[in-house]
N, C-alpha and C positions, 0 to 999 in steps of 0.2 A: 599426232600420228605421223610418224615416217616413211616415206614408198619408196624401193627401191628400184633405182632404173638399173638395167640390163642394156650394154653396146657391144656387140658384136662386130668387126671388122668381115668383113664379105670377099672372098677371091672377086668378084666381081668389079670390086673398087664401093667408097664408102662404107656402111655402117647400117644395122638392121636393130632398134632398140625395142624394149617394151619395158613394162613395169610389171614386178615379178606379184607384189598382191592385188592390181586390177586388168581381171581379165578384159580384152578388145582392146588395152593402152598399146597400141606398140605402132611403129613406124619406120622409118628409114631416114637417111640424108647422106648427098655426097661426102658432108664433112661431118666431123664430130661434132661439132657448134650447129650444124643444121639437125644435125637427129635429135640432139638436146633441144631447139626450139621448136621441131616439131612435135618431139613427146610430151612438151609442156602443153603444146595447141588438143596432140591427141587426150591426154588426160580431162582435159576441158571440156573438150569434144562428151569423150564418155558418161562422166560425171552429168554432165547435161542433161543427154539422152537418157539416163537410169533415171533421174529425178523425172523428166517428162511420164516414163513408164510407171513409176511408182504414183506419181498424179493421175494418173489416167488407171491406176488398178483400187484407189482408194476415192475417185468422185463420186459422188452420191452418201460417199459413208460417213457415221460424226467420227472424225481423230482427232488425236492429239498431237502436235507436232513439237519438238523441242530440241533445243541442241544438247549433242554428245560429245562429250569428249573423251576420248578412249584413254584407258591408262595407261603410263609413259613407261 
């Protein structure tokens, strides 16, 4: 699976990014190299928090759990 990031240049000075298929991924940085290593943090960030929420909406129940690889 490929995500693409989204940078945007700001009249304010810096750069506002997000990733266009996970919603909540987005961020900013003065530079371009700062918004690129913070969107990598936000992505992390996200992906985290979804997995917490999906463990906390399936405790108590029997699943199954298994990796996906989406097709390329």
């Amino acid at each position: 699976m490929e995500l693409t990031a989204v940078f945007m240049r700001v009249p304010e000075g810096g750069y506002v990014a997000f990733v266009e298929e996970l919603p909540g991924a987005n961020t900013q940085g003065a530079t371009l190299d700062e918004a690129r290593d913070n969107l990598r943090e936000a992505v992390t960030m996200v992906l985290a928090a979804n997995r917490e929420l999906a463990e906390q909406a399936v405790r108590g129940h029997a699943v199954i759990r298994e990796p996906l690889a989406p097709n390329a």
